[in-house]
RODO-2510 file (C-alpha; in nm, 4 decimals, decimal comma):
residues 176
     n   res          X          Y          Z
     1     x     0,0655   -15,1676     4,5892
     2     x     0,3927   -15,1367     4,4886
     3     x     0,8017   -15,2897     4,6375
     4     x     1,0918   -15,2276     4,6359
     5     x     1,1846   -15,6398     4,5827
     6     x     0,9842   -15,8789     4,5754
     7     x     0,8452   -16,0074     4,9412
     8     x     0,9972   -16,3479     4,8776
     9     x     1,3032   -16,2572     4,7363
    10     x     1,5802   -16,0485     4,8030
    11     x     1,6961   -15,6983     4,9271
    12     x     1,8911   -15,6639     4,6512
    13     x     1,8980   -15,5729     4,3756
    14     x     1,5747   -15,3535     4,4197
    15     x     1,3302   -15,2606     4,1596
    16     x     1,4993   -14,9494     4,0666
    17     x     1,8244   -15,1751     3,8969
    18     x     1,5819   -15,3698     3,7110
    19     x     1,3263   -15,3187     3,4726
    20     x     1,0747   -15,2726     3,6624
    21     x     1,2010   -14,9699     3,7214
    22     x     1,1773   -14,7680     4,1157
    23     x     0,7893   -14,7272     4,2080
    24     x     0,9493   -14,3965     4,3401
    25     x     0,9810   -14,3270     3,9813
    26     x     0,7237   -14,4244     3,8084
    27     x     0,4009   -14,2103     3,7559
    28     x     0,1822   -14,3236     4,0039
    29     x     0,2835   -14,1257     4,2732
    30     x     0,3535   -14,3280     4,6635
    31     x     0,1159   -14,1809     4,8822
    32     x     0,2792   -14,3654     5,1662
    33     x     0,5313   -14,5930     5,2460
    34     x     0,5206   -14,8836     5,5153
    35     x     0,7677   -15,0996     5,6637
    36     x     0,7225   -15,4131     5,8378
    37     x     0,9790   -15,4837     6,1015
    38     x     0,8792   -15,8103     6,2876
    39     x     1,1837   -15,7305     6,5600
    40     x     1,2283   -15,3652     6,6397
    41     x     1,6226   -15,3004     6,6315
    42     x     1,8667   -15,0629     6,5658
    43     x     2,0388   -15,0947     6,2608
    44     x     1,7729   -15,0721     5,9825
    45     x     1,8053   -15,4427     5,7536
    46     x     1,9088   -15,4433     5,3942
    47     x     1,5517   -15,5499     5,3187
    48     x     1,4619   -15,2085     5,4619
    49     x     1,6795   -14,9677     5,1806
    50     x     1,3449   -14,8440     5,0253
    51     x     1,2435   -14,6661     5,3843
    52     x     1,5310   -14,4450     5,3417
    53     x     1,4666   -14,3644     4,9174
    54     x     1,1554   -14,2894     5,0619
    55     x     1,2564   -14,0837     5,3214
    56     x     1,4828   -13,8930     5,1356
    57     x     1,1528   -13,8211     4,8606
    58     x     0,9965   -13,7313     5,1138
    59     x     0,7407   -13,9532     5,1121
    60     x     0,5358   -14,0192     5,4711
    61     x     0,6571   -14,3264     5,6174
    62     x     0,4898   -14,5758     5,8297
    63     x     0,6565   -14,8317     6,0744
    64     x     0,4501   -15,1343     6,1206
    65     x     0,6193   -15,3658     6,4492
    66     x     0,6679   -15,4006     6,8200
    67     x     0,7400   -15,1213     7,0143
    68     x     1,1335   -15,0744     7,0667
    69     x     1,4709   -14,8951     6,8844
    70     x     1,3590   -14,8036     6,5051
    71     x     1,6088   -14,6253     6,3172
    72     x     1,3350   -14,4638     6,1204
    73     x     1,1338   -14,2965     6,3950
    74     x     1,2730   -13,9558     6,3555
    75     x     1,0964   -13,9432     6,0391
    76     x     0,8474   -14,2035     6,0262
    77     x     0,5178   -14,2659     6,2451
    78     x     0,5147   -14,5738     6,4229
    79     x     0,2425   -14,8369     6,3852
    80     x     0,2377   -15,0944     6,6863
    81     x    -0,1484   -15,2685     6,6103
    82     x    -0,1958   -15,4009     6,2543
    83     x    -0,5516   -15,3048     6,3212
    84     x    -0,3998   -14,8995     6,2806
    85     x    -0,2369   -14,9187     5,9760
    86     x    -0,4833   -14,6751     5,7936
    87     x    -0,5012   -14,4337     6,0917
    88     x    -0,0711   -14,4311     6,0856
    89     x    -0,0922   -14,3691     5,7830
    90     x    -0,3266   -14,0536     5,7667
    91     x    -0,1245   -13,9210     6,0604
    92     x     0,2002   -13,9733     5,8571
    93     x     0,0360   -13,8084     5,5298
    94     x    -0,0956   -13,5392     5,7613
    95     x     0,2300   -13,4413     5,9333
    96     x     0,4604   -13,5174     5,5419
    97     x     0,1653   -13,2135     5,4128
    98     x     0,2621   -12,9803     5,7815
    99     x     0,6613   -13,0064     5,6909
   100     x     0,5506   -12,9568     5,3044
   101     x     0,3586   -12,6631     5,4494
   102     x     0,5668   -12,4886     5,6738
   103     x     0,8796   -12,3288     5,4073
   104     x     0,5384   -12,2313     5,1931
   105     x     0,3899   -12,0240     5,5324
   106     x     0,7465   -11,8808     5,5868
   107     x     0,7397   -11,7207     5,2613
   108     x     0,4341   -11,5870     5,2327
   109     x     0,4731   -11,3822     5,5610
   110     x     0,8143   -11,2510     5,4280
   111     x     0,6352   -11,1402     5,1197
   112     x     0,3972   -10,9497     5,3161
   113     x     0,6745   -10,8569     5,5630
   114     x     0,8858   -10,7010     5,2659
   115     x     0,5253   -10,5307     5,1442
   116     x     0,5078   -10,4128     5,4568
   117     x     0,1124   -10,5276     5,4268
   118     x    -0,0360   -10,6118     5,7849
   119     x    -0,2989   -10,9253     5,6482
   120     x    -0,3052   -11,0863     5,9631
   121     x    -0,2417   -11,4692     6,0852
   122     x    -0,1448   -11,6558     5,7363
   123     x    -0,2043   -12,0209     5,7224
   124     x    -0,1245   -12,2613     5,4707
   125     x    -0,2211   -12,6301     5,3797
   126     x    -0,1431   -12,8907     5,1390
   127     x    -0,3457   -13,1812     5,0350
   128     x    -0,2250   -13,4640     4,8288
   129     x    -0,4175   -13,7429     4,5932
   130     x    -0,2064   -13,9438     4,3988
   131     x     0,0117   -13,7099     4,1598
   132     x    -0,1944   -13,3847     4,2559
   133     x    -0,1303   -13,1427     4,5055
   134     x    -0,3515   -12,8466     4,6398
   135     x    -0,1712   -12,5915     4,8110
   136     x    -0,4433   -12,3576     4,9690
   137     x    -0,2669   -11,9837     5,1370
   138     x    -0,5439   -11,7863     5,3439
   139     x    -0,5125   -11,4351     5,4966
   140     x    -0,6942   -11,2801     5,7684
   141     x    -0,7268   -10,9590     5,5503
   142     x    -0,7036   -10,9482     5,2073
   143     x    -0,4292   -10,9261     5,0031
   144     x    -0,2883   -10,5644     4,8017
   145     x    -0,3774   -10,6328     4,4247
   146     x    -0,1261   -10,8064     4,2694
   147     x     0,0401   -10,9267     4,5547
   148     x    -0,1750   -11,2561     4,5365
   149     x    -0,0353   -11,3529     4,2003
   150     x     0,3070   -11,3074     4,3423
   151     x     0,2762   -11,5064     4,6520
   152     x     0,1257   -11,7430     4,4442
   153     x     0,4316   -11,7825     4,2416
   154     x     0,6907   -11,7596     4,5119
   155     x     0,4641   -12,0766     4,6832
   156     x     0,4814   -12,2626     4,3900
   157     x     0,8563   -12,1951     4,3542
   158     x     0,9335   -12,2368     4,7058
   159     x     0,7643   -12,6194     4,6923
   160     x     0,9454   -12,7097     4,3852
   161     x     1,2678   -12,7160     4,5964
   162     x     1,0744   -12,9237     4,8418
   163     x     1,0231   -13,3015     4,9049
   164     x     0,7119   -13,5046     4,8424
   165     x     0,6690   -13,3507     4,4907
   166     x     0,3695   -13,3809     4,2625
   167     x     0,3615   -13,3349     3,8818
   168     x     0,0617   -13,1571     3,8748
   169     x    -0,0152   -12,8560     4,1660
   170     x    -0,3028   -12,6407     4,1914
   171     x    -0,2883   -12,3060     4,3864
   172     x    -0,5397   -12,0974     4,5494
   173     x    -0,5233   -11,8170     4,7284
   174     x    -0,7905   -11,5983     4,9624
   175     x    -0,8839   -11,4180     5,2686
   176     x    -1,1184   -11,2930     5,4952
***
């Protein structure tokens, strides 16, 4: 487990103006974040900055406290039982890997749009461990030769303008 501060001491400054460095930074990956609010409220604390570093990495998010305003919810999943903390956070890694996902699916249907190739429904997922990533595209039909190796590249360049990155990404693509 990694923080942004340390739990008894304060918001500021965080680990990334120290030597410590930012754990967002450092090369074990954050396979989730979670936030502890004991009140819910509106404004997010100063305690809270990390949520939002996180946010923007696009790391999944979880929000641990009572049920009420949460300035995070729009891109975090909410955790009201202590007891659910590892269910939250599948559901949080699960939806981060759908928004990863969904650009990747876009552009391999406008590949085989502008191919004019009819290979039926296209799905893609993404799993994460750590600082891997597995990015799986399946057609209904096969593929035209060649045209693999080029969706292929377009999904990895497509994800590399994403969030959530990984340092090291496998790709596979199939059908039928």
């Amino acid at each position: 487990m990694v923080r942004c501060h340390p739990a008894d001491g304060p918001g500021f400054p965080c680990a990334g103006l120290t030597a410590e460095g930012c754990p967002l930074d450092h090369a074990l990956a954050v396979d989730v974040a979670i936030a502890v609010r004991e009140h819910a409220a509106a404004p997010p604390s100063a305690d809270e900055a990390g949520v939002t570093c996180a946010i923007r990495a696009g790391v999944p998010v979880v929000v641990v406290g009572p049920p009420g305003p949460d300035p995070f919810a729009p891109w975090a999943e909410a955790c009201h039982a202590p007891d659910d903390v590892g269910d939250a956070c599948q559901r949080a890694i699960d939806a981060a890997a759908e928004r990863r996902a969904a650009p990747l699916t876009a552009e391999v249907r406008r590949l085989v749009d502008l191919r004019g190739v009819d290979v039926g429904e296209v799905s893609v997922s993404v799993r994460r461990h750590g600082d891997d990533a597995r990015i799986s595209v399946h057609t209904e039909r096969p593929l035209p030769p060649g045209l693999a190796s080029t969706v292929a590249m377009r999904v990895h360049a497509v994800d590399l303008r994403g969030t959530w990155p990984t340092t090291r990404l496998d790709i596979g693509v199939s059908s039928g």
